[in-house]
C-alpha positions as CSV (number, residue, x, y, z in Angstrom):
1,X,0.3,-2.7,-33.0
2,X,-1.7,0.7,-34.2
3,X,-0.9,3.7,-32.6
4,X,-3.4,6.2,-32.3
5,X,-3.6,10.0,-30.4
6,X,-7.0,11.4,-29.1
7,X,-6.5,14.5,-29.4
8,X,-9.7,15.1,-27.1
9,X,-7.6,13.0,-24.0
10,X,-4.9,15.9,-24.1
11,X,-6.5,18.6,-21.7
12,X,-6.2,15.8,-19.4
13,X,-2.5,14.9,-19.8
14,X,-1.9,18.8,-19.7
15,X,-4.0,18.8,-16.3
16,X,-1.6,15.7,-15.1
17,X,1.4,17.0,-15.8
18,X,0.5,20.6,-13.8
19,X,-0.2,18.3,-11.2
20,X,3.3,16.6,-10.6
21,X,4.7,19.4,-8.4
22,X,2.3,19.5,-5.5
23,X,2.5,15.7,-5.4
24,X,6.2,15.4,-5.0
25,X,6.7,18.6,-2.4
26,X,4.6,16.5,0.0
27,X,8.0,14.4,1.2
28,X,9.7,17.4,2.1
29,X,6.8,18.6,4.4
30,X,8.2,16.8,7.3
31,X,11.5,17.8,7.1
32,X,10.4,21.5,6.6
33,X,8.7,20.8,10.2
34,X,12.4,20.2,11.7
35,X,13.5,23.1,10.0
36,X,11.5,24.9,11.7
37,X,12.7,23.4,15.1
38,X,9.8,20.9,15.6
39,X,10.9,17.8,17.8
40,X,10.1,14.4,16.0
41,X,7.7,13.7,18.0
42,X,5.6,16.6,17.4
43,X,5.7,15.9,13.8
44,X,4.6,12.3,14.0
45,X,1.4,14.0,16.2
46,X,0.9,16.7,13.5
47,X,1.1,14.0,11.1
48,X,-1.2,11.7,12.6
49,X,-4.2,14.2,12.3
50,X,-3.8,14.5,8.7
51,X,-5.9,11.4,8.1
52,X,-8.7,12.4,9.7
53,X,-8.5,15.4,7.8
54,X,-7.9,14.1,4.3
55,X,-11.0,11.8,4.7
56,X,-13.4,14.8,5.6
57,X,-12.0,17.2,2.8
58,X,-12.1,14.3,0.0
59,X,-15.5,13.5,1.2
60,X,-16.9,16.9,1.0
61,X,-15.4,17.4,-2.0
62,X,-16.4,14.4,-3.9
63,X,-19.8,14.8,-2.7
64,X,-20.3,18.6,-4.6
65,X,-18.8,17.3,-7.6
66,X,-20.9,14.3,-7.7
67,X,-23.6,16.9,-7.3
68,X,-22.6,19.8,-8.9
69,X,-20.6,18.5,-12.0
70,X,-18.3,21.1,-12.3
71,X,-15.1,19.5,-11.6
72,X,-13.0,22.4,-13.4
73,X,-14.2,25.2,-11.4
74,X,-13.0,22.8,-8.5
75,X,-9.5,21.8,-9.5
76,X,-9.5,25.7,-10.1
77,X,-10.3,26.7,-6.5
78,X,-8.0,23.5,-5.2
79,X,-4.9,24.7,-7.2
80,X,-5.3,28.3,-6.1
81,X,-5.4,26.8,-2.4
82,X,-3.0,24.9,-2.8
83,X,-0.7,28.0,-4.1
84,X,-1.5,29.7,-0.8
85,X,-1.0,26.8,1.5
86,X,2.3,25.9,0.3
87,X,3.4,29.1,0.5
88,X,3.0,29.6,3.9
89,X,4.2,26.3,4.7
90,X,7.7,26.6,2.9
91,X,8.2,29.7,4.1
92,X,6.7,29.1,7.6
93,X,10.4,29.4,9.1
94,X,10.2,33.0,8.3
95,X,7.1,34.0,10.4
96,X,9.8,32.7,14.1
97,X,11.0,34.5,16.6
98,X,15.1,34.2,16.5
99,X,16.0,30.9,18.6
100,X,17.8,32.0,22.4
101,X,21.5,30.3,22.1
102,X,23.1,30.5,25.4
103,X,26.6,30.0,25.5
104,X,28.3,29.7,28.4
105,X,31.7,28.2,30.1
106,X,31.6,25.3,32.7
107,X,34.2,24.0,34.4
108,X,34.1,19.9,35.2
109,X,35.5,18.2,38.3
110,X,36.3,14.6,36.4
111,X,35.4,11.3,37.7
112,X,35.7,8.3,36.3
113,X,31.2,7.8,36.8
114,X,29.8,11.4,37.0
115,X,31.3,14.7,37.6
116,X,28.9,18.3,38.2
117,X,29.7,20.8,36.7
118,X,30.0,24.2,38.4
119,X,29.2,27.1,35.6
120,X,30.7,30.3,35.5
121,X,28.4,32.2,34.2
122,X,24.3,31.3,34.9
123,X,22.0,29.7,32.2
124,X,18.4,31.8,30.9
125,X,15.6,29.5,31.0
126,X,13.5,32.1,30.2
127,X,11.3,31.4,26.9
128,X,13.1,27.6,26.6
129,X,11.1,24.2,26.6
130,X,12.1,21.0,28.1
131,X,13.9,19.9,24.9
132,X,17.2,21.3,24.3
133,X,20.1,19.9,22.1
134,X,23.3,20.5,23.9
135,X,26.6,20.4,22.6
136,X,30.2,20.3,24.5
137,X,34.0,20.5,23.8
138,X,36.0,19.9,26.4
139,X,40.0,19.4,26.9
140,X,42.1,18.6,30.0
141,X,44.4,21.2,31.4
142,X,47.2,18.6,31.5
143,X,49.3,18.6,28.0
144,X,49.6,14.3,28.2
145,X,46.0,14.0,28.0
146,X,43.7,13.5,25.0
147,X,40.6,15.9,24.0
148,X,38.0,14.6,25.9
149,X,34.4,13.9,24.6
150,X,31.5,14.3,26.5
151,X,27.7,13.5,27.0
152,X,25.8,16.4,28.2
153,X,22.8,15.9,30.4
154,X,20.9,19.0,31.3
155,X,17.6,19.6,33.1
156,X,16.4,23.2,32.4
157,X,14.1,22.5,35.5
158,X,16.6,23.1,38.2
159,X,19.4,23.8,36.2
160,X,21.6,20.5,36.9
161,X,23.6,19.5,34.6
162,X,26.1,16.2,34.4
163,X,28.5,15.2,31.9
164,X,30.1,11.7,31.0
165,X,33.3,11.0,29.2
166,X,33.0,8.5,26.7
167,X,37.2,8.5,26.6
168,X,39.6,10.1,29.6
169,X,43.4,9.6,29.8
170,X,44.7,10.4,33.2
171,X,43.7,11.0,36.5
172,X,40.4,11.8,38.5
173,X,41.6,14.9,40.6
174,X,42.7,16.7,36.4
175,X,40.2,19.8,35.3
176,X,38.8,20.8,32.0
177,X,37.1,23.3,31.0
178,X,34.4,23.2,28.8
179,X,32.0,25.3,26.3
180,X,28.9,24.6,26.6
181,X,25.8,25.6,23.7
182,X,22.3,24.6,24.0
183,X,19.9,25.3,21.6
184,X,16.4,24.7,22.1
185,X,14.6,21.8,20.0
186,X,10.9,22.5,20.6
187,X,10.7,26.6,19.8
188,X,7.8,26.9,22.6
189,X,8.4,30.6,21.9
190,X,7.4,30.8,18.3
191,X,3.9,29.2,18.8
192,X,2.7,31.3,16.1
193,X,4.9,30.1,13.4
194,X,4.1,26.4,14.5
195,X,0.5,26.9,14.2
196,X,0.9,28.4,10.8
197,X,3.3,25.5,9.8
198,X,-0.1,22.7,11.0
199,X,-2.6,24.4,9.5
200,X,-1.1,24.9,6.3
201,X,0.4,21.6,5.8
202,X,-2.4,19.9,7.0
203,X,-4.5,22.2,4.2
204,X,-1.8,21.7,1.5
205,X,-1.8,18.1,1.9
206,X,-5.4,17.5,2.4
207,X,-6.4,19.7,-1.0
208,X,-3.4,18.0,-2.9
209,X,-5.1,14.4,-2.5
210,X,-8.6,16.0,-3.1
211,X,-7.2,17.3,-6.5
212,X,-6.1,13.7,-7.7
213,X,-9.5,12.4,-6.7
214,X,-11.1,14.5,-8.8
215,X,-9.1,14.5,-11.6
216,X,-9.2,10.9,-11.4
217,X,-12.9,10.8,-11.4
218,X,-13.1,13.3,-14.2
219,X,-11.2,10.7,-16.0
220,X,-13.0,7.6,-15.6
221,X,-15.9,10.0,-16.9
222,X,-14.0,10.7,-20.0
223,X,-12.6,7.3,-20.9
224,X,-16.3,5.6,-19.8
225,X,-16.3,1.4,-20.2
226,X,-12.5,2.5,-20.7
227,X,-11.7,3.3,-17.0
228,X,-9.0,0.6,-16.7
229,X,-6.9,2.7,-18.9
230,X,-6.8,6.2,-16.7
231,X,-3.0,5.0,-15.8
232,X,-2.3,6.1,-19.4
233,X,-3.3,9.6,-18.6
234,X,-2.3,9.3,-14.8
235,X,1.4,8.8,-16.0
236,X,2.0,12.3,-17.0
237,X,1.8,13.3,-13.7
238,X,4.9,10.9,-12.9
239,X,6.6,12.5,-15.7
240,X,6.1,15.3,-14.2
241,X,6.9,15.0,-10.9
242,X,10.2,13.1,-12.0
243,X,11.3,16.6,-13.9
244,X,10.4,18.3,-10.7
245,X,12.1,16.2,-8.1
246,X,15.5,16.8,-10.6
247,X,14.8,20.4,-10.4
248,X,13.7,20.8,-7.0
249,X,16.7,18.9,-5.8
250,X,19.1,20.9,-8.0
251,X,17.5,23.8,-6.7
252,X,17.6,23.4,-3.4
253,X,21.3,22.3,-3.8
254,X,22.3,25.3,-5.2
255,X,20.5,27.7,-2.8
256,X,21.7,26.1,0.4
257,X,25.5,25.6,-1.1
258,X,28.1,26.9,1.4
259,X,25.3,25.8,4.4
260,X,26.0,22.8,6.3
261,X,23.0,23.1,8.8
262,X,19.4,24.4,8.6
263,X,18.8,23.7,5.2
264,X,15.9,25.8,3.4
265,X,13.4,24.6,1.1
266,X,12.0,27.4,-0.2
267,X,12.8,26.3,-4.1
268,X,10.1,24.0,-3.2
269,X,7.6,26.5,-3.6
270,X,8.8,28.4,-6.4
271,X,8.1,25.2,-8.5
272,X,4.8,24.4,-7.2
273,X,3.8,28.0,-8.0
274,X,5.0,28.1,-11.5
275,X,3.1,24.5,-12.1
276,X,-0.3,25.5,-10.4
277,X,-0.6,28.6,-12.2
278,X,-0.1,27.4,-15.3
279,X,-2.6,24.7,-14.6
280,X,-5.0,27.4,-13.2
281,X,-4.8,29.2,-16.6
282,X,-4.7,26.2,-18.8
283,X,-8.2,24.9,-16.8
284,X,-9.7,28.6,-17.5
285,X,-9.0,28.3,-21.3
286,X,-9.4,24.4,-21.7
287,X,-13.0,22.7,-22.5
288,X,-14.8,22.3,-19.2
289,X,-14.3,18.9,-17.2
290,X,-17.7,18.0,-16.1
291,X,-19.3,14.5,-14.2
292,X,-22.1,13.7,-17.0
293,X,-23.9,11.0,-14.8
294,X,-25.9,12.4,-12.2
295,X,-27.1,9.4,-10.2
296,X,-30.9,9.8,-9.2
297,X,-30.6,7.6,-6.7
298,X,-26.9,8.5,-5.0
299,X,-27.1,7.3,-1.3
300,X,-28.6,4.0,-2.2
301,X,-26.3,3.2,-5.2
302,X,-23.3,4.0,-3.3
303,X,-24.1,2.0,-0.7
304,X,-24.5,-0.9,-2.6
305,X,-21.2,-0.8,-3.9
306,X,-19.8,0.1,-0.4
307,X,-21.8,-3.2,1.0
308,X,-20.2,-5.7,-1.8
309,X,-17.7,-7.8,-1.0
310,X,-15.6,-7.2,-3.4
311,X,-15.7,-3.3,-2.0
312,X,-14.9,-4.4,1.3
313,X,-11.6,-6.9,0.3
314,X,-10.5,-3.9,-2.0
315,X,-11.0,-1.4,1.0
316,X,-8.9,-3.2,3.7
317,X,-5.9,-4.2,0.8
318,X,-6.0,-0.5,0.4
319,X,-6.0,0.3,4.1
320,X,-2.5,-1.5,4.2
321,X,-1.3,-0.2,1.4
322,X,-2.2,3.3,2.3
323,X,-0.1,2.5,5.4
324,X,3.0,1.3,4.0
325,X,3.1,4.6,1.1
326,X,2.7,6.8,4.2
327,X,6.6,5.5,5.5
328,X,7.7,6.3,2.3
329,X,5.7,9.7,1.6
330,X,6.5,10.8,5.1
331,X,10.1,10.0,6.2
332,X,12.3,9.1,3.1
333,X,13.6,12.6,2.8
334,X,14.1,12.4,6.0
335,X,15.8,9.4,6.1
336,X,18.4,10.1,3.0
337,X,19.2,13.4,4.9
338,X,20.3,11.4,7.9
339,X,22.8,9.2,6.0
340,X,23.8,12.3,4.4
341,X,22.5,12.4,1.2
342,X,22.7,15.6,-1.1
343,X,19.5,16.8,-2.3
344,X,20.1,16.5,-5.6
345,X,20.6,12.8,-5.0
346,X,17.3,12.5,-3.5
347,X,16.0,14.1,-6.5
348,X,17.3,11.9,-8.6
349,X,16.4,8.8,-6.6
350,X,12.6,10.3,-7.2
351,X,13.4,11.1,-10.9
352,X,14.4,7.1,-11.7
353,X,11.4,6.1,-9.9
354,X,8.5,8.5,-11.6
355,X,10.4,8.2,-15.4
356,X,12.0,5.2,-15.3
357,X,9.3,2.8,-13.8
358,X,6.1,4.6,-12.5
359,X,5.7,6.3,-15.9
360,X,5.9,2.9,-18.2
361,X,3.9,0.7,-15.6
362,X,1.3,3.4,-15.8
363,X,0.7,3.3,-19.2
364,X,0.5,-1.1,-19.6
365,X,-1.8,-0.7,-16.1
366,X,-4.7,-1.1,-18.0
367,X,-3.7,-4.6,-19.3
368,X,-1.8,-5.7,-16.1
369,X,-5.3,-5.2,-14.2
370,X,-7.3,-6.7,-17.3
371,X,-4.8,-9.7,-17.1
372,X,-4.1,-10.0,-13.3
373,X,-6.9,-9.0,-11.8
374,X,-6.8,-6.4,-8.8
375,X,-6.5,-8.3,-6.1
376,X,-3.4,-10.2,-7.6
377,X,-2.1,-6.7,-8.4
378,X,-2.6,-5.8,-4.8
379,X,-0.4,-8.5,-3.6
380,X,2.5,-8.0,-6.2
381,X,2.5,-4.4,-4.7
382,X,3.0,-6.0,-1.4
383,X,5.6,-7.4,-2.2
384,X,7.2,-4.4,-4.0
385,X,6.6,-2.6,-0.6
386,X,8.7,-5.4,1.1
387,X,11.5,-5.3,-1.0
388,X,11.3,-1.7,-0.6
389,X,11.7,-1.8,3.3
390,X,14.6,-4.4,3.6
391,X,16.4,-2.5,1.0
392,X,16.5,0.5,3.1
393,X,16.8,-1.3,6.4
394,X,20.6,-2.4,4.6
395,X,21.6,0.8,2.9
396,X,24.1,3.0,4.1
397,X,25.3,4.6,1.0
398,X,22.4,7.4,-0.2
399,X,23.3,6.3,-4.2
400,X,22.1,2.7,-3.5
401,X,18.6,4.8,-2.8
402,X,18.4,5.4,-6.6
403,X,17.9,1.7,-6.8
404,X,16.3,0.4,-4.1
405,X,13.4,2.9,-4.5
406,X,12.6,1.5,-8.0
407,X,10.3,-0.9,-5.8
408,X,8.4,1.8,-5.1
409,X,7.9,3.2,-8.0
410,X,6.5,0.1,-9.0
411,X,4.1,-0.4,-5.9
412,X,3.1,3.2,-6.0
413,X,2.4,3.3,-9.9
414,X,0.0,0.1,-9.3
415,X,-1.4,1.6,-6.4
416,X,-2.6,4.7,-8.3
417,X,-3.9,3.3,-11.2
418,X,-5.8,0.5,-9.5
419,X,-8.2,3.0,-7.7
420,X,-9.7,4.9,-10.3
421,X,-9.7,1.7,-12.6
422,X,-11.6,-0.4,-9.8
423,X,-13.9,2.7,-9.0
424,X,-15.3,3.0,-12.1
425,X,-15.4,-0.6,-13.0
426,X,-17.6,-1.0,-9.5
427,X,-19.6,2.2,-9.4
428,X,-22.8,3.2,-11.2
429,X,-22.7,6.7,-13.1
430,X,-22.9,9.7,-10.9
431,X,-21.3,8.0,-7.9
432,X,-17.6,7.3,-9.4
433,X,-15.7,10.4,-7.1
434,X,-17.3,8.9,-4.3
435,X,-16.3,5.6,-4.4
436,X,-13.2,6.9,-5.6
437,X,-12.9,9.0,-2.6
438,X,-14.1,6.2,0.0
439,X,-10.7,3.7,-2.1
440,X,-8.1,7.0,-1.2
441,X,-9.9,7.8,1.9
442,X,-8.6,3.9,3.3
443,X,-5.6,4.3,1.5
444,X,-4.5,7.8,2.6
445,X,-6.8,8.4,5.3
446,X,-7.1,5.2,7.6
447,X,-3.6,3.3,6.3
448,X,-1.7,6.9,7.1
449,X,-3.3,7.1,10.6
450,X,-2.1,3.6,11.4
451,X,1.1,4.0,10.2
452,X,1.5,7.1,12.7
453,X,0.5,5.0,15.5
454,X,2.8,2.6,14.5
């Protein structure tokens, strides 16, 4: 086999590889949300606009490229707001108010059921949602007992409060004495920082997607009857973002060593900002991306695509597919923290999955979709998504993560070279970013809504 380098494809790869950092920073957004003291629920609500969201940005966006052409001056104005936005976003925790702790000492009359507990000292309710997290140490005045553990039930609305003993030893007439600390989980107080944290994230993310769409698009433009092949160019942003997670995670490691709670992800940002302005430099000095087909008839060509059936089997597949990446995107951080994984192991887990598998699937995508077809693709990245969710159902070590998610760096590195290569297979010139937009509007628009519901 003959090897060959365009040399006019290498703008591109340089545009890719800028790119890998906002991608990756996306699946810590969540858990910078419960930094910030956001309940769970909250998050999954925030979350669950986001689609809606993505699908009007990307469409607006698409549409004045397909119009205008200039799809450098665009990436330009989508990395500078994606500079701001994650800004704010990672360090959103510095615009709170300081979080009301309330310590105070109770006193519990055991039973072997319920007990109430008188306090010494009265609770503030002032400034305090419904949500707290309470914690309790307790220990028997009687030497022959054991140090008793308790449930804490509290109800800031009339201030009664019940605790059960998951273990006693002795007698229901013995006393304890207990310190009680409650910390509230949903900071009603620091509105202003949680608005700051929606808007932004919901920007941040929204922009990121819109960048890949038209970078994709600018692609497919470039390469022409050679559109199956923008995985080879799509790779370097896996590259990327597998040298970012490693950093990121070390990062983050090193800046939060000597913390065991509250973890910051500030080092999140610092990357992202080196990456977008070198890309916003590079795209100043670099030849000018542009979208050479200007469809003169744009509504009706791109609803003839959208009408096909081919369109519409490709749509739903990515619908589901779109739902089952959001899991991933959204709460795999989250979920390696809660085993108690490191960061830098989470970093790593990204870094086998973008270099070791994304990266080389990327670049033979061209001739897995030539030889498979999409729709057969679309099923084998099913079924990397299924392996992907047992696995983690069955983990409870966070280094087994380094393996398991090698599935979906294989579904995901499918995924993203599918849509561009079946958008501009399917679409007539001047419409490709559309269609493009329409594919990763079902994908991340529609299959991420679901997936919150869900």
């Amino acid at each position: 086999m003959k090897w060959s380098f365009d040399k006019s494809l290498l703008p591109l790869k340089i545009h890719y590889f800028f790119c890998g950092a906002h991608i990756y920073v996306r699946v810590y957004y969540t858990s910078v949300g419960r930094r910030i003291g956001i309940s769970e629920e909250a998050i999954a609500y925030i979350f669950g606009i986001l689609p809606i969201v993505v699908i009007l940005v990307k469409f607006v966006i698409a549409y004045i490229v397909d119009k205008t052409e200039k799809a450098s001056a665009m990436l330009i104005v989508l990395q500078a707001t994606l500079l701001v936005s994650n800004g704010v976003t990672f360090f959103s925790h510095y615009f709170q108010n300081q979080v009301k702790q309330t310590n105070v000492s109770v006193k519990c009359l055991e039973s072997i059921a319920f007990s109430p507990i008188q306090l010494s000292s009265s609770l503030s309710f002032q400034n305090l949602s419904e949500s707290f997290l309470c914690n309790a140490s307790c220990r028997a005045n009687e030497s022959h007992t054991e140090p008793i553990a308790t449930i804490i039930n509290f109800r800031p609305g009339n201030g009664s409060m019940f605790c059960r003993l998951k273990s006693w030893k002795g007698t229901p007439s013995d006393k304890s004495s207990c310190e009680l600390s409650c910390m509230n989980k949903v900071v009603a107080a620091n509105a202003f920082s949680l608005w700051l944290y929606v808007v932004f994230v919901v920007t941040a993310t929204a922009v990121s997607m819109a960048t890949m769409v038209v970078t994709d698009s600018a692609t497919c433009e470039v390469l022409a009857e050679k559109g199956s092949f923008v995985g080879k160019l799509r790779l370097w942003a896996f590259v990327s973002i597998g040298m970012s997670s490693l950093l990121i995670g070390a990062l983050i490691g090193v800046d939060n060593s000597g913390i065991e709670n509250n973890v910051g992800f500030t080092p999140c940002f610092y990357v992202v900002a080196v990456f977008a302005l070198l890309d916003i430099l590079f795209l100043f000095r670099a030849p000018r991306l542009k979208m050479s087909n200007r469809s003169t008839s744009f509504f009706k060509d791109t609803w003839t695509v959208l009408k096909s059936i081919d369109m519409m089997v490709f749509s739903l597949f990515s619908c589901f597919i779109g739902a089952f990446g959001a899991f991933h995107v959204s709460y795999n951080v989250w979920f390696l923290e809660d085993i108690g994984s490191s960061q830098l192991t989470i970093g790593l887990a990204s870094a086998v999955q973008n270099l070791a598998v994304q990266a080389p699937l990327l670049f033979v995508s061209g001739h897995i979709f030539k030889g498979l077809g999409y729709f057969l693709t679309c099923s084998l990245i099913f079924l990397a998504f299924a392996l992907k969710f047992v696995g983690f159902s069955l983990i409870y070590n966070p280094w087994y993560a380094v393996v398991v998610d090698v599935t979906y760096g294989a579904a995901h590195s499918l995924m993203t070279g599918a849509m561009p290569a079946f958008a501009q297979d399917r679409a007539p010139g001047g419409t490709v970013t559309t269609i493009l937009s329409v594919l990763i509007a079902c994908t991340e628009g529609i299959g991420e809504y679901f997936s919150r519901l869900i």
